[in-house]
C-alpha positions as semicolon CSV with decimal commas, in nm:
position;residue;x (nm);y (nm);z (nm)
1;X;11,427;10,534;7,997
2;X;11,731;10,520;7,765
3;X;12,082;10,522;7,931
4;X;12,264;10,877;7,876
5;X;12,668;10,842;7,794
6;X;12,905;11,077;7,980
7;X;12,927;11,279;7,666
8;X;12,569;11,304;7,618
9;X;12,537;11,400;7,956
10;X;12,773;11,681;7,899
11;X;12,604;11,803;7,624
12;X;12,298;11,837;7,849
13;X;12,531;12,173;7,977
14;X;12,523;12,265;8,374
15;X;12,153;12,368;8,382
16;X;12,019;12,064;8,301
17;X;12,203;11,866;8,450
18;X;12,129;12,059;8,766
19;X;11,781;11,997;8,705
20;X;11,805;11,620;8,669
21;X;11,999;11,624;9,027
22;X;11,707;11,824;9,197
23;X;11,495;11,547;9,049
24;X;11,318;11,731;8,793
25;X;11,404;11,550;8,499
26;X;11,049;11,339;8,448
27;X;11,217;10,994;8,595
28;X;10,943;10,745;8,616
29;X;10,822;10,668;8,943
30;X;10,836;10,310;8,867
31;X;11,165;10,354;8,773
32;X;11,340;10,512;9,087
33;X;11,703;10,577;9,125
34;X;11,880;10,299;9,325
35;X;12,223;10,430;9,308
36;X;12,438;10,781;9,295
37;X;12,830;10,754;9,319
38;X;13,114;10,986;9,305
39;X;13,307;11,026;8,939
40;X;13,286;10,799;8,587
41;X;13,367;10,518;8,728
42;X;13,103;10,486;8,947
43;X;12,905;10,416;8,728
44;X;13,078;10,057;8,678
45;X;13,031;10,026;9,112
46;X;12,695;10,091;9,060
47;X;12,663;9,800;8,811
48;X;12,752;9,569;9,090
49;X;12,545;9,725;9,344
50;X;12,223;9,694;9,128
51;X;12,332;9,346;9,061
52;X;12,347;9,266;9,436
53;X;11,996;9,434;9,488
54;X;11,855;9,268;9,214
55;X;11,953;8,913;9,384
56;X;11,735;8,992;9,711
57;X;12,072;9,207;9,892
58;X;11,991;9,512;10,094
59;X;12,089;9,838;10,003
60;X;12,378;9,813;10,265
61;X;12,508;9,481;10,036
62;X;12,436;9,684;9,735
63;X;12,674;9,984;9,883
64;X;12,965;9,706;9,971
65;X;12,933;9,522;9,677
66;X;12,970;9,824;9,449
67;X;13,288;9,880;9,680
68;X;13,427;9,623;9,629
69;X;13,476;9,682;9,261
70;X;13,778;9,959;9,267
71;X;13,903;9,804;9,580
72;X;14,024;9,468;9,396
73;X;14,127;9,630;9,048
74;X;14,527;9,683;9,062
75;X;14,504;9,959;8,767
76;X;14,337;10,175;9,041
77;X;14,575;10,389;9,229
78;X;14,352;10,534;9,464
79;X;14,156;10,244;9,587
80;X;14,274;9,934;9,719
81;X;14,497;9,669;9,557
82;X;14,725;9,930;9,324
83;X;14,681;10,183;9,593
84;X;14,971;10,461;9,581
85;X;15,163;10,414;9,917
86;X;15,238;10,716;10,129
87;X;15,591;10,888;10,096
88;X;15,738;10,617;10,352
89;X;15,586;10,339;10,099
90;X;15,325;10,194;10,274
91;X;14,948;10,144;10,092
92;X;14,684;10,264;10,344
93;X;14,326;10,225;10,294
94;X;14,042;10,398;10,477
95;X;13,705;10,326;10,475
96;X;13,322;10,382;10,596
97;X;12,999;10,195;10,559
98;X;12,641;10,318;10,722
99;X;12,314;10,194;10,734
100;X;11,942;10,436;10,827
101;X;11,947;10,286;11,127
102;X;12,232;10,412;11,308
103;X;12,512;10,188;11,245
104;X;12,800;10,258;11,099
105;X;13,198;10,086;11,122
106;X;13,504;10,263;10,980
107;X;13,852;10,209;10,942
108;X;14,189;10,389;10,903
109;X;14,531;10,334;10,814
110;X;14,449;9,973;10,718
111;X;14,742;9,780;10,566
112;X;14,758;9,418;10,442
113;X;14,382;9,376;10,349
114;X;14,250;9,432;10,006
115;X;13,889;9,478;10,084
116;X;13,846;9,758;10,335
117;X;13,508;9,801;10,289
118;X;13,432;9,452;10,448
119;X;13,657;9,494;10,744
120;X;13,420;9,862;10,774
121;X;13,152;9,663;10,771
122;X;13,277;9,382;10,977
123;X;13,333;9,657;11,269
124;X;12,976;9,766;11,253
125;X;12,816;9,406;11,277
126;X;13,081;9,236;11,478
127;X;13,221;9,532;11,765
128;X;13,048;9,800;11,990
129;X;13,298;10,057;11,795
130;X;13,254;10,263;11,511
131;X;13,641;10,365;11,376
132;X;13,919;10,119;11,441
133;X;14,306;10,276;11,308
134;X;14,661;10,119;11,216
135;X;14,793;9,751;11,296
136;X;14,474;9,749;11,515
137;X;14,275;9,754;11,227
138;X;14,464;9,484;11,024
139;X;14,485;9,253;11,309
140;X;14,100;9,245;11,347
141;X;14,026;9,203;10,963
142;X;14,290;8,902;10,996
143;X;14,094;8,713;11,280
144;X;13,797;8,773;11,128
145;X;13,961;8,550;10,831
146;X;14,053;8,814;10,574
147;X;14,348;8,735;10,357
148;X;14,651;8,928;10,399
149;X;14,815;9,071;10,080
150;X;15,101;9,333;9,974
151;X;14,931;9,598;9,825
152;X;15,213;9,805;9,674
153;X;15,175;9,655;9,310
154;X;15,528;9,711;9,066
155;X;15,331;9,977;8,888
156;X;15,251;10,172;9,202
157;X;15,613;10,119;9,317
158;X;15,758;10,237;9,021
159;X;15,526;10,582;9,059
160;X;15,604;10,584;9,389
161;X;16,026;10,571;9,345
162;X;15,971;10,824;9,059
163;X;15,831;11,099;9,279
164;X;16,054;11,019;9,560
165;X;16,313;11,193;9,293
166;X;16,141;11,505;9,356
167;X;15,924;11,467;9,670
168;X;15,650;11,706;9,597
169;X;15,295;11,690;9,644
170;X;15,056;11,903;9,455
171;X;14,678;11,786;9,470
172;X;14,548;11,809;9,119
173;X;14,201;11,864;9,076
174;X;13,981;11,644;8,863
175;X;14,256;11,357;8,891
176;X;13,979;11,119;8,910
177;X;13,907;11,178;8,583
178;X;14,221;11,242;8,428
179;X;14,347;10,915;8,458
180;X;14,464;10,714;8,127
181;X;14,208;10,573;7,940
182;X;13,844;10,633;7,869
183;X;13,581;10,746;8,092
184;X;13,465;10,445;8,332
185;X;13,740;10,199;8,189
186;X;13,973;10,007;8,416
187;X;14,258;10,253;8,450
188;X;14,021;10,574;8,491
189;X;13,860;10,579;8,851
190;X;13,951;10,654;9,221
191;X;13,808;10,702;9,517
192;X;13,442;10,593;9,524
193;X;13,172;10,708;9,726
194;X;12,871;10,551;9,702
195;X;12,448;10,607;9,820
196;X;12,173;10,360;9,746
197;X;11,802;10,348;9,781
198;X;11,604;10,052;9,827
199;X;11,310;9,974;9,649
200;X;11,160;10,021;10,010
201;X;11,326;10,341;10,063
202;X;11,579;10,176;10,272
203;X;11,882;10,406;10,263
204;X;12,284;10,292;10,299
205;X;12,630;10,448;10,159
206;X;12,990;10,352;10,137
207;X;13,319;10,495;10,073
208;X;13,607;10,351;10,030
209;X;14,005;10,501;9,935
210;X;14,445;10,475;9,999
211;X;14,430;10,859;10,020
212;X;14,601;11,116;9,914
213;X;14,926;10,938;9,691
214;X;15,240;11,000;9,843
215;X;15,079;11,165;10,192
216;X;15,238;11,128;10,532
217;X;15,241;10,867;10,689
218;X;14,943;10,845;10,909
219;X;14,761;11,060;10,737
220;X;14,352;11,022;10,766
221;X;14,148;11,198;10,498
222;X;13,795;11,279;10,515
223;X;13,661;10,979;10,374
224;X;13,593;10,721;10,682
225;X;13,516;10,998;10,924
226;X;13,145;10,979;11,006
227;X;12,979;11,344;10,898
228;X;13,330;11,463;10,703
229;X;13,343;11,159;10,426
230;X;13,027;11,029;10,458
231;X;12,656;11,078;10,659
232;X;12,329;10,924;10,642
233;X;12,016;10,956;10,798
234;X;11,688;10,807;10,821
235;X;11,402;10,991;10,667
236;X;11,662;11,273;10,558
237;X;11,946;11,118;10,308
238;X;12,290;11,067;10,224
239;X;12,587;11,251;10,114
240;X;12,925;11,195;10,041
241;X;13,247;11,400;9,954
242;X;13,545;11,392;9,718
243;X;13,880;11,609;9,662
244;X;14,062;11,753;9,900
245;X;13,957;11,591;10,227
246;X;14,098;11,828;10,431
247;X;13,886;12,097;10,317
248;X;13,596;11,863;10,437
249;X;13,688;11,828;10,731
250;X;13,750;12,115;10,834
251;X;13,323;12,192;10,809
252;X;13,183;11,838;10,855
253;X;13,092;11,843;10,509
254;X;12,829;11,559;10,456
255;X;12,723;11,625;10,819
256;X;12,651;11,987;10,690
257;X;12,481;11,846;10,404
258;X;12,259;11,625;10,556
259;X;12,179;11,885;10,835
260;X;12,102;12,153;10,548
261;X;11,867;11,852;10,377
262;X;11,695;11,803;10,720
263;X;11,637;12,180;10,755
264;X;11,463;12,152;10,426
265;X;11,671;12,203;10,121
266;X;11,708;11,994;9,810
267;X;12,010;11,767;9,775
268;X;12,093;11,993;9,515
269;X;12,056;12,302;9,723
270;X;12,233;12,138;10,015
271;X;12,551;12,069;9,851
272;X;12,593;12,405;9,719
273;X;12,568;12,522;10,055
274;X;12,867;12,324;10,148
275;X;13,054;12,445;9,903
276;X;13,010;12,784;9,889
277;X;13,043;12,773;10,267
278;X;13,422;12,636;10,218
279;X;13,472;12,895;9,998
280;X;13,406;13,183;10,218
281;X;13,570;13,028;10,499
282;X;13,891;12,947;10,326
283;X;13,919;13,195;10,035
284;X;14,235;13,208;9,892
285;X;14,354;12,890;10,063
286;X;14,167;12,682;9,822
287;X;14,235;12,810;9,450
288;X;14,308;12,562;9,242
289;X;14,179;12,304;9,512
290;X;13,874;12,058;9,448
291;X;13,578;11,966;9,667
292;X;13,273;11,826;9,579
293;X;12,978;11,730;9,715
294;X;12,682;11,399;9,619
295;X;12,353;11,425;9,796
296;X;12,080;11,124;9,765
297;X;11,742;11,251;9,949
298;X;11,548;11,027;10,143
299;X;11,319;11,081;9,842
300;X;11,497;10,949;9,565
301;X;11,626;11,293;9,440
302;X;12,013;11,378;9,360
303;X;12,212;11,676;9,397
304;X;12,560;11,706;9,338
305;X;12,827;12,045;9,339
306;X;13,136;12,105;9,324
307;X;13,418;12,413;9,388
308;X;13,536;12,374;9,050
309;X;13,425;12,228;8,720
310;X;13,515;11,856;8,592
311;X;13,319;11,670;8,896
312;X;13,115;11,361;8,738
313;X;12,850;11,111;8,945
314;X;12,668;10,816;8,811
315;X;12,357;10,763;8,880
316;X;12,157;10,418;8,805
317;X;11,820;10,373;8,830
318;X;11,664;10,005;8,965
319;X;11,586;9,920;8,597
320;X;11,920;9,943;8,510
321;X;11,931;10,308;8,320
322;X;12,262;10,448;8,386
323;X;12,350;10,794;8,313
324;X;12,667;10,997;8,388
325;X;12,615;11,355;8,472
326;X;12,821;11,713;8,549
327;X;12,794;11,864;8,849
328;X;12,782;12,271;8,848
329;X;13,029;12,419;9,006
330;X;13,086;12,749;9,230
331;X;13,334;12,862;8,999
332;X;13,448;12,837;8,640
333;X;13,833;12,748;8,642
């Protein structure tokens, strides 16, 4: 199967691309997908996550691996190293790691340690907790030998003094995607989360982010809250969210997925649940506002939805075919 480019993808137009996430698009079953992730750039995570599978890792390596990426790349200021800080200056990092079995380790508010997926996944292999917050957080990832480093980079200073000018905060929708450069290039990605599927069927997911640029301090998103960010289970799937991470939490929104997936809908069909259940619940509160939604079924099959148009996922298969699709959205601007 021939890899697809974003803009080919895009050509494909909302119906077909619908119809590849609900698994319909004639994928080989030799060929099953091994990886979906949130926006263009996942498709460069998923790259390293194959990699990792491909030298004997399990899909939870895969998931951290692919992590990883966006976490150490300092032209990334939503992930990581380059991370904007919050309006008080400070880069915060949140993230969440789970595995089919049950396991899962979180953490919030992190400062000082580039890699936050590996201190997630340190607190699900190495405590009997599942979330640990603040200068808590950062002192466990440093006796557990991580390296401490500043995270506010000059460039993400600089951003950060220029909006101090003005002090507003408007979330833009899409911004994943608007960032300079092309689609899936170094400067043009944010926060990442990402599903994989064993060859065995063995299921795993990540996600990893600094937030919301320029948010209060102490602020915790949706992202490394089990069921809101990020949910998995065994026999069922995966799902994970992006946007506004308020508007997830306030729902559960990958718990709500997973639940709808369990009850018997597609991936597909699951996420637009989610959506269109934010949507009447909130109404005018989120115009203008983004949310979307990734599903992985225990199956192999992808959904993915979104409250407005200009959500992308990547999706890599175990041979390697990468393709870069639109998700439909609940409404057109």
């Amino acid at each position: 199967m021939s890899a697809i480019t974003r803009r080919g993808a895009l050509g494909l137009g909302a119906t077909a691309a619908t119809a590849f996430a609900a698994g319909a698009a004639g994928a080989a079953p030799a060929d099953p997908i091994a990886l979906a992730s949130t926006w263009d750039f996942g498709k460069a995570a998923n790259e390293a996550a194959l990699a990792r599978f491909k030298a004997g890792g399990s899909a939870l390596d895969a998931v951290e691996a692919g992590a990883r990426v966006p976490e150490a790349d300092p032209t990334n200021h939503s992930v990581g190293y380059g991370g904007y800080p919050d309006r008080d200056g400070h880069v915060t990092l949140d993230a969440i790691i789970m595995d089919e079995d049950g396991r899962v380790g979180a953490v919030a508010a992190l400062e000082d340690v580039v890699h936050a997926i590996s201190v997630a996944r340190l607190v699900m292999e190495k405590t009997p907790h599942t979330l640990l917050v603040g200068e808590g957080a950062t002192r466990f990832a440093l006796d557990q030998g991580m390296k401490r480093t500043a995270l506010l980079t000059p460039e993400a200073e600089q951003a950060w003094r220029e909006w101090l000018k003005t002090a507003r905060y408007r979330p833009i929708a899409n911004s994943e995607n608007q960032l300079p450069g092309p689609p899936g290039s170094s400067r043009n990605h944010d926060t990442i989360g990402i599903l994989a599927r064993g060859l065995d069927g063995h299921l795993a997911a990540a996600c990893t982010t600094s937030g919301m640029a320029f948010k209060m301090r102490g602020r915790v998103g949706d992202s490394p809250q089990a069921g809101a960010g990020l949910f998995l289970e065994k026999g069922v799937g995966a799902a994970a969210s992006t946007g506004v991470g308020e508007e997830v939490t306030r729902i559960a929104g990958t718990a709500r997925v997973v639940a709808s997936m369990r009850a018997g809908l597609s991936p597909q069909a699951a996420c637009e649940e989610a959506v269109r259940h934010i949507a009447k619940l909130r109404g005018a509160a989120i115009k203008g506002l983004q949310v979307g939604f990734l599903a992985l079924g225990a199956d192999g099959s992808v959904g993915a939805y979104a409250l407005l148009p200009g959500f992308t996922y990547a999706v890599t298969r175990h041979s390697g075919a990468a393709e870069i699709l639109p998700s439909a959205s609940l409404f057109v601007a």
